[in-house]
C-alpha positions as CSV (number, residue, x, y, z in Angstrom):
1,X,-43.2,-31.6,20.4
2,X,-40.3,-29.1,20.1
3,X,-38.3,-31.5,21.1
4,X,-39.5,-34.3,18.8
5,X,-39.0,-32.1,15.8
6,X,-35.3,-31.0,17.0
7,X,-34.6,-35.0,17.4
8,X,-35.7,-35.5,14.0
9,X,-33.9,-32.7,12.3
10,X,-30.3,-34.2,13.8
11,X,-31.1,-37.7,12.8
12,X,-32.0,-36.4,9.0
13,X,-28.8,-34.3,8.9
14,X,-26.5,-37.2,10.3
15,X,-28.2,-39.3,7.6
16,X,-27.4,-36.7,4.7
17,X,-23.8,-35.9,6.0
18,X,-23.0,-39.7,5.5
19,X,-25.2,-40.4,2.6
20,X,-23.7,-37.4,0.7
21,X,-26.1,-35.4,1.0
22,X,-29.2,-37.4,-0.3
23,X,-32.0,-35.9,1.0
24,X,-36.6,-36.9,0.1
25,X,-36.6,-33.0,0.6
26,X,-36.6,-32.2,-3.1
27,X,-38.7,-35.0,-4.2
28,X,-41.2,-35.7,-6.9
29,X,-44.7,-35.8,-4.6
30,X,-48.1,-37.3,-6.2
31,X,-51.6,-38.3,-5.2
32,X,-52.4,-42.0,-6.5
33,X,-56.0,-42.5,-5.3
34,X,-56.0,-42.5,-1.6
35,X,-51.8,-42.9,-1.5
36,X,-49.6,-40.6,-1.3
37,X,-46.2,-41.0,-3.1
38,X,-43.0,-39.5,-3.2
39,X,-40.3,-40.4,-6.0
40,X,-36.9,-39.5,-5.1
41,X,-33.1,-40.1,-5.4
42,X,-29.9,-38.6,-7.1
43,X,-27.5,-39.0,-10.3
44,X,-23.8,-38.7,-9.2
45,X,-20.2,-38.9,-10.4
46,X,-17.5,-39.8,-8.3
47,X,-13.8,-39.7,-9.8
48,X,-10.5,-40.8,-8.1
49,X,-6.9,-40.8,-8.3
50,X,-4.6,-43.1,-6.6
51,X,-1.4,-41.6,-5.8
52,X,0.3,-45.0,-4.9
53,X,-1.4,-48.5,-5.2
54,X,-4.7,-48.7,-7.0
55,X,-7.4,-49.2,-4.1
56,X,-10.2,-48.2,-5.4
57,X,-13.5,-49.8,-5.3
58,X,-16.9,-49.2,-7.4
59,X,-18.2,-45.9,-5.9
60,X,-14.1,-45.2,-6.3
61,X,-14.4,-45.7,-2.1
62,X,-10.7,-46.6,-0.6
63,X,-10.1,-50.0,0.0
64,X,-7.9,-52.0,2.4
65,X,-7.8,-54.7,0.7
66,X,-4.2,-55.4,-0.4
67,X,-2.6,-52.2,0.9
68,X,0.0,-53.9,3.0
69,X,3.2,-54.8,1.8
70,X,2.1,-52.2,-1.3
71,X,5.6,-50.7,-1.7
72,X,6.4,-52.2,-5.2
73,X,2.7,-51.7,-6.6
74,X,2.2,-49.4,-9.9
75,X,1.5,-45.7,-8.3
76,X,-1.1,-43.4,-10.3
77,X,-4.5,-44.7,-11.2
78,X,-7.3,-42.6,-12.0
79,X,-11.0,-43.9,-12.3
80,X,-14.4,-42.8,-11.9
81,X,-18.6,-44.3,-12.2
82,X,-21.7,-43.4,-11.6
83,X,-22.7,-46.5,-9.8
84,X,-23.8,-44.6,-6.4
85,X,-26.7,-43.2,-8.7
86,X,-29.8,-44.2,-6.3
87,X,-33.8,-44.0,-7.0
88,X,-36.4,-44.5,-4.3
89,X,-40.4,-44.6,-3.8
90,X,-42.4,-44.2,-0.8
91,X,-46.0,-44.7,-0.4
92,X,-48.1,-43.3,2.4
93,X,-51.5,-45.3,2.5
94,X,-54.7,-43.5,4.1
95,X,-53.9,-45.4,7.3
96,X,-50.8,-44.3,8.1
97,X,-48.7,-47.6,6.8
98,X,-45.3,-46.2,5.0
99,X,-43.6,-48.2,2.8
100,X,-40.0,-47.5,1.0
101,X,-38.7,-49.8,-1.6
102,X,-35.1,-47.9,-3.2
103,X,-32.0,-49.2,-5.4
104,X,-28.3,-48.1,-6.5
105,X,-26.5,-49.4,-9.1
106,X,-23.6,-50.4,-6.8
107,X,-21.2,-52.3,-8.1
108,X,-22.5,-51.8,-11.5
109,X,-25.9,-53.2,-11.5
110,X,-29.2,-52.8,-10.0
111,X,-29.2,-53.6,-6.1
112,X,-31.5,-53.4,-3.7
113,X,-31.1,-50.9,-0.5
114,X,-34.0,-50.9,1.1
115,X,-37.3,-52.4,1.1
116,X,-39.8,-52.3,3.6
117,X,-43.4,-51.3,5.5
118,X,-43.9,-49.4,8.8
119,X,-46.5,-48.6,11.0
120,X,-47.0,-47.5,14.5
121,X,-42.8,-48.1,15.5
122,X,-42.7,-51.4,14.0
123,X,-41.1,-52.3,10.8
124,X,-40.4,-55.1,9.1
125,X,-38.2,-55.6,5.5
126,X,-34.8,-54.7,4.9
127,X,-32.9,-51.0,6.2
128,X,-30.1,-50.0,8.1
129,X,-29.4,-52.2,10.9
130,X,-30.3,-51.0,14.4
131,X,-27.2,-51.0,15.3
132,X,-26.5,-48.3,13.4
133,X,-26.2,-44.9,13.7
134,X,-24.9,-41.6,11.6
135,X,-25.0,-39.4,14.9
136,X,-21.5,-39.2,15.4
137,X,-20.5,-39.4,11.3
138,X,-18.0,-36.8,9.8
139,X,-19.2,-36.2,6.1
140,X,-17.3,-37.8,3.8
141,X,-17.3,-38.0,0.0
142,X,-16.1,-41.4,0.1
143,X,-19.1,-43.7,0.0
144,X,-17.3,-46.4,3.0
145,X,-16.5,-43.5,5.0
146,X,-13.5,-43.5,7.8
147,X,-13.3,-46.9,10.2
148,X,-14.6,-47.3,13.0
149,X,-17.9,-45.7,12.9
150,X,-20.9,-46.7,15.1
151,X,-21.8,-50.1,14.3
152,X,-22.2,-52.0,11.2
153,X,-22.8,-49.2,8.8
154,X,-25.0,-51.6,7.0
155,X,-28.8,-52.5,5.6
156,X,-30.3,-55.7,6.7
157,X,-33.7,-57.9,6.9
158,X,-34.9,-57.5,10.4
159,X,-38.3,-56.9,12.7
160,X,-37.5,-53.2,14.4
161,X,-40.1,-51.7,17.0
162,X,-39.2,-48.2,17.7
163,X,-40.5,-46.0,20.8
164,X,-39.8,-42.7,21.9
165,X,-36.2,-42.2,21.2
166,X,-35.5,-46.2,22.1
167,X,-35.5,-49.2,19.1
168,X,-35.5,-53.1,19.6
169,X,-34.6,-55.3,16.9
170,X,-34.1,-59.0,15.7
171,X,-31.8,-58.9,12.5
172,X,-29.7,-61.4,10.2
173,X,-26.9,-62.1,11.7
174,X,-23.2,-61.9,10.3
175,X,-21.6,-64.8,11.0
176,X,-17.6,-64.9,10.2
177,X,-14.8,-67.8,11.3
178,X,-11.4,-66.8,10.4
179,X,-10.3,-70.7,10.0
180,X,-13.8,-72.5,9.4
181,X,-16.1,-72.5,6.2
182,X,-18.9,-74.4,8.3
183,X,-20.2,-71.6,9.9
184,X,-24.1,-71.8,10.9
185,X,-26.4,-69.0,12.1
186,X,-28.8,-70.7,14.8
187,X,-30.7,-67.3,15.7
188,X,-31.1,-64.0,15.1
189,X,-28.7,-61.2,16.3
190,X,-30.8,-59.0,18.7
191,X,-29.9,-55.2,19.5
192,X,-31.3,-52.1,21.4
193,X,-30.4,-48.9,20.5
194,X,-30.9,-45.7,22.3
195,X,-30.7,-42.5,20.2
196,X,-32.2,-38.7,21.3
197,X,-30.7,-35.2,21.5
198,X,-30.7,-32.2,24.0
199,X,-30.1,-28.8,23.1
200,X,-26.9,-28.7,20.9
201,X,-26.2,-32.4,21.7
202,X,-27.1,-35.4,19.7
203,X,-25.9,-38.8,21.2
204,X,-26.4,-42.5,20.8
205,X,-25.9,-45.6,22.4
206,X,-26.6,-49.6,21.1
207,X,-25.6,-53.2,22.3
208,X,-25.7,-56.3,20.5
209,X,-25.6,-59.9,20.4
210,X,-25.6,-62.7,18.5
211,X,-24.5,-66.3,18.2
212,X,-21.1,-67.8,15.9
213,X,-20.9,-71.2,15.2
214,X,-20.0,-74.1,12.9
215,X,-21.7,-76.9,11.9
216,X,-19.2,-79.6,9.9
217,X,-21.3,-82.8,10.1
218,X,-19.6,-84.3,13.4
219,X,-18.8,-81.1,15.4
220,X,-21.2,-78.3,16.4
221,X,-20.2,-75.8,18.5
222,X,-20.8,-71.8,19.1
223,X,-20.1,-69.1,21.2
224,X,-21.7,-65.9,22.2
225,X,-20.8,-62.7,20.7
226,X,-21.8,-59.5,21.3
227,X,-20.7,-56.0,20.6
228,X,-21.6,-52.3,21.8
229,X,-20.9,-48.4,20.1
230,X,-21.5,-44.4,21.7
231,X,-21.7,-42.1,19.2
232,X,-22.4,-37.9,19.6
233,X,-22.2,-34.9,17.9
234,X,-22.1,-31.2,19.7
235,X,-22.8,-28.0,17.6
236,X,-20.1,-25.9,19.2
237,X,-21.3,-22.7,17.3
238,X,-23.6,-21.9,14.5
239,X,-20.4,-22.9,12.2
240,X,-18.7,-25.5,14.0
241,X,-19.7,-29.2,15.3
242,X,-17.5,-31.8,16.4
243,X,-18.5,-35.4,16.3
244,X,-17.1,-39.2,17.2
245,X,-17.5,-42.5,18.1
246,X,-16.4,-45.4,19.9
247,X,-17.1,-49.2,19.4
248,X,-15.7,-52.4,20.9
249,X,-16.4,-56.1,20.5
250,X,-16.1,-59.1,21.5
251,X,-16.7,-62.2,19.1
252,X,-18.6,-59.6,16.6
253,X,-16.2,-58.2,14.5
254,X,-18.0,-57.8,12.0
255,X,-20.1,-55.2,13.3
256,X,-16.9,-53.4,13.9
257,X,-16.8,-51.2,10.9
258,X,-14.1,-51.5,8.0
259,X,-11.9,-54.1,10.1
260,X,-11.0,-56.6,8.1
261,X,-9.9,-56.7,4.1
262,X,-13.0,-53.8,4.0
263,X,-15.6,-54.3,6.4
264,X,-15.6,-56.4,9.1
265,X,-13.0,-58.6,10.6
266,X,-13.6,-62.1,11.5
267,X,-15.6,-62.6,14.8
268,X,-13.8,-65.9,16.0
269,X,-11.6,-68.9,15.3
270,X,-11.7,-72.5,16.4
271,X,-8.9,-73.6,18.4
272,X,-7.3,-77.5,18.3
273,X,-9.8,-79.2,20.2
274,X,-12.9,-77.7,18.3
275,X,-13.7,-75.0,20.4
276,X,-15.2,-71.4,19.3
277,X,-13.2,-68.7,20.5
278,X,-13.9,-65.0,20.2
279,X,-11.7,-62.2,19.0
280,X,-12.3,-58.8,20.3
281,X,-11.6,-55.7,18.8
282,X,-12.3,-51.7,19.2
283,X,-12.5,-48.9,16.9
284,X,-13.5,-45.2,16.9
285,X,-13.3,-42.2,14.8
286,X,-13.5,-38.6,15.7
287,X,-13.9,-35.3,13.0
288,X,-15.3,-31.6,12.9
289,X,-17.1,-29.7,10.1
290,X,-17.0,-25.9,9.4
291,X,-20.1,-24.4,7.6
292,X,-18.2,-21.5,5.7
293,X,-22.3,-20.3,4.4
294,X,-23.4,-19.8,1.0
295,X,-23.6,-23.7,1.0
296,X,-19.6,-24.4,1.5
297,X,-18.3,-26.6,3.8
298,X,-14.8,-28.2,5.0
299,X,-15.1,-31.3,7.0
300,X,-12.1,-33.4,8.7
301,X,-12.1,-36.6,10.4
302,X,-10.1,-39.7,11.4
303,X,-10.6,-43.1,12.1
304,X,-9.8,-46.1,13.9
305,X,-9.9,-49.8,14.1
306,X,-8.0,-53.0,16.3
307,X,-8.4,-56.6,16.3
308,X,-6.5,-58.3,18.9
309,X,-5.4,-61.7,16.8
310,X,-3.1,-62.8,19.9
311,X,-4.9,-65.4,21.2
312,X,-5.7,-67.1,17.9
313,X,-2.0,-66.3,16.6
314,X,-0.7,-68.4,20.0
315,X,-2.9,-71.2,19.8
316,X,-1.7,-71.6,15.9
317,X,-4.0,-70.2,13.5
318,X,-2.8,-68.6,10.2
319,X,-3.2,-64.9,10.7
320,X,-0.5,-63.7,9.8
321,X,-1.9,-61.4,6.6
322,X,-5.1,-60.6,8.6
323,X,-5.6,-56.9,9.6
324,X,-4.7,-56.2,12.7
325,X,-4.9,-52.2,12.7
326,X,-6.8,-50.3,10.0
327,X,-6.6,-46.2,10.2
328,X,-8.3,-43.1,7.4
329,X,-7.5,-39.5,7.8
330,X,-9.9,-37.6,5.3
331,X,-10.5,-33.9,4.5
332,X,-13.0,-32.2,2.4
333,X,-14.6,-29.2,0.8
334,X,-18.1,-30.0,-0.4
335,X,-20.2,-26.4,-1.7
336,X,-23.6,-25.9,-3.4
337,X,-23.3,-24.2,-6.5
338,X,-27.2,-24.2,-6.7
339,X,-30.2,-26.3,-5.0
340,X,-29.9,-29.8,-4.8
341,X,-26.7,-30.1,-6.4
342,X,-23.3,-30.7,-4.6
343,X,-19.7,-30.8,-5.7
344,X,-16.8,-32.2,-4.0
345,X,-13.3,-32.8,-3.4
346,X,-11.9,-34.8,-0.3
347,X,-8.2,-36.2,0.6
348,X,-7.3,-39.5,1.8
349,X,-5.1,-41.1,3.9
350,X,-5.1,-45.1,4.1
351,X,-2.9,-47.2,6.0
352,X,-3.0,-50.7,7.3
353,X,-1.0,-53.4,9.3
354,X,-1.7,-57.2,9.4
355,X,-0.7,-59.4,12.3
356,X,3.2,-60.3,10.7
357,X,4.0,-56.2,10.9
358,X,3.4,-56.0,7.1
359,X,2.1,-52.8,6.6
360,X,1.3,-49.9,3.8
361,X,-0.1,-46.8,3.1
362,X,-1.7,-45.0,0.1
363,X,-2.5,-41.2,-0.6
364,X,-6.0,-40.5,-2.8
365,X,-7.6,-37.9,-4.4
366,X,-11.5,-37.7,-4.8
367,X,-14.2,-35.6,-6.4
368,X,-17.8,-36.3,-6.7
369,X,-20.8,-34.4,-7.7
370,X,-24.0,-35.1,-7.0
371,X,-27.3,-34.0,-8.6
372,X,-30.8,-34.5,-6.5
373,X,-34.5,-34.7,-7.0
């Protein structure tokens, strides 16, 4: 049991380090006949400024997109939203059946996160995908967060069934063809994930595979893809824990986190007699975070991420302005002025290189404060 509640603990604070902090523990709890309900969710601001090229997204996240072969861009760009606002509910019905339905406002309008039932380990709807995990996350203010984390980072419709510390799960797939519009999803993705803790340690481990194709009328071909992460975090003292991860894949880029434009990179290409042919790639990140008490922090981290465009660059195919290396260096201080409310400031560092050796970089500034309930 001890250890069931220490496993728990870890997986709720990885979740709140890379959700910024959102947290059910301060939420609005009700009776509703037989159910019981909890309300929850937070109003934020989050406020940028671009030193060089403008790469901010909604949320005022960094972006890749376009930051090669930046030098001539305007510098100085300031901008800030409250898009990232999130509200949730979560029912409890007499027989043990939970069920979450939540929304942001991300990019500017109403969008739905998550929505979905569980009972006994298996769940069905839409959440994070199982392969997925915030184990080995450094805490970032920026909503996208450094490349390379563990898996896809993302919320998907899928049918989960969790037990003990091990998960199963058949997912949407993602489905991307760097020279093809065709593409065809024939069957699910499928994963298994393995994620626990033992005494200052908390470590976890998925696989996943999944089919990329094309359909154009006269050809249809595929190839398997599939893709794998470790992630851990050690609480070195009572003030100190370093975490990291590691990913690589093979023809399932885009489960390899922030490789492409943003996200994910491109999974394959077709090659001049039709054929489906996998790119690989590997990513990982690596940070620390100080607890300084009286609800300061200072967290640090880096990330990582390579696709290895040779084999479709030598048989042909237009990659030149794809991304071939992506890297973030980010720093924080985050404090806790009073409960449920947290304020921010984190430094970025961007850079990126496509295929052609085009390259660029871009320093930013963020602040964000965050208001729970």
């Amino acid at each position: 049991m001890q250890s069931n509640k220490l496993r728990m603990a870890i997986r709720a604070t990885a979740a709140a380090a890379v959700l910024g902090m959102a947290s059910q523990a301060g939420a609005v709890s009700f009776s509703a006949g037989d159910y019981d309900v909890n309300v929850y969710g937070y109003a934020r601001l989050n406020a940028s400024y671009d030193v060089d090229s403008d790469q901010s997204l909604s949320t005022r996240s960094g972006s890749y997109d376009g930051l090669a072969g930046n030098d001539d861009a305007p510098e100085g760009h300031f901008g800030a939203d409250a898009v990232q606002s999130r509200l949730g509910f979560k029912t409890t019905s007499p027989e043990g059946l939970n069920v979450t339905v939540e929304g942001d406002f991300r990019p500017g309008n109403l969008r739905l996160r998550h929505a979905f039932g569980e009972y006994k380990g298996v769940l069905m709807g839409q959440t994070w995908s199982n392969f997925t995990s915030f184990v080995g996350n450094t805490a970032t203010l920026d909503f996208d967060s450094l490349p390379g984390l563990a898996g896809l980072q993302g919320r998907v419709a899928q049918a989960r069934y969790t037990t003990g510390a091990l998960s199963f799960s058949l997912e949407e797939p993602n489905n991307g063809i760097v020279n093809n519009s065709d593409t065809k999803d024939s069957m699910p993705a499928i994963t298994a994930r393995l994620e626990d803790s033992a005494g200052g340690m908390s470590y976890s481990a998925a696989v996943l595979a999944h089919q990329v194709g094309y359909d154009d009328g006269s050809d249809d071909e595929s190839a398997f893809g599939f893709a794998t992460f470790v992630a851990a975090k050690m609480a070195l003292t009572d003030m100190i824990t370093i975490q990291g991860t590691l990913s690589y894949t093979d023809g399932a880029n885009s489960y390899l986190y922030r490789s492409g434009d943003n996200f994910g990179a491109d999974s394959a290409y077709v090659d001049s007699s039709g054929d489906v042919e996998t790119i690989s790639g590997y990513g990982g990140s690596i940070g620390a975070g100080f607890n300084l008490g009286n609800g300061r922090s200072i967290n640090i981290g880096y990330g990582l991420v390579e696709v290895d465009w040779d084999d479709a660059e030598d048989d042909g195919v237009a990659v030149a302005d794809q991304s071939e290396s992506n890297q973030a260096v980010m720093a924080n201080y985050k404090w806790t002025p009073l409960k449920n409310v947290m304020m921010g400031v984190e430094y970025q560092f961007l850079k990126r290189e496509n295929v052609d050796g085009t390259d660029g970089d871009a320093n930013r500034i963020l602040f964000a404060a965050q208001y729970n309930f």
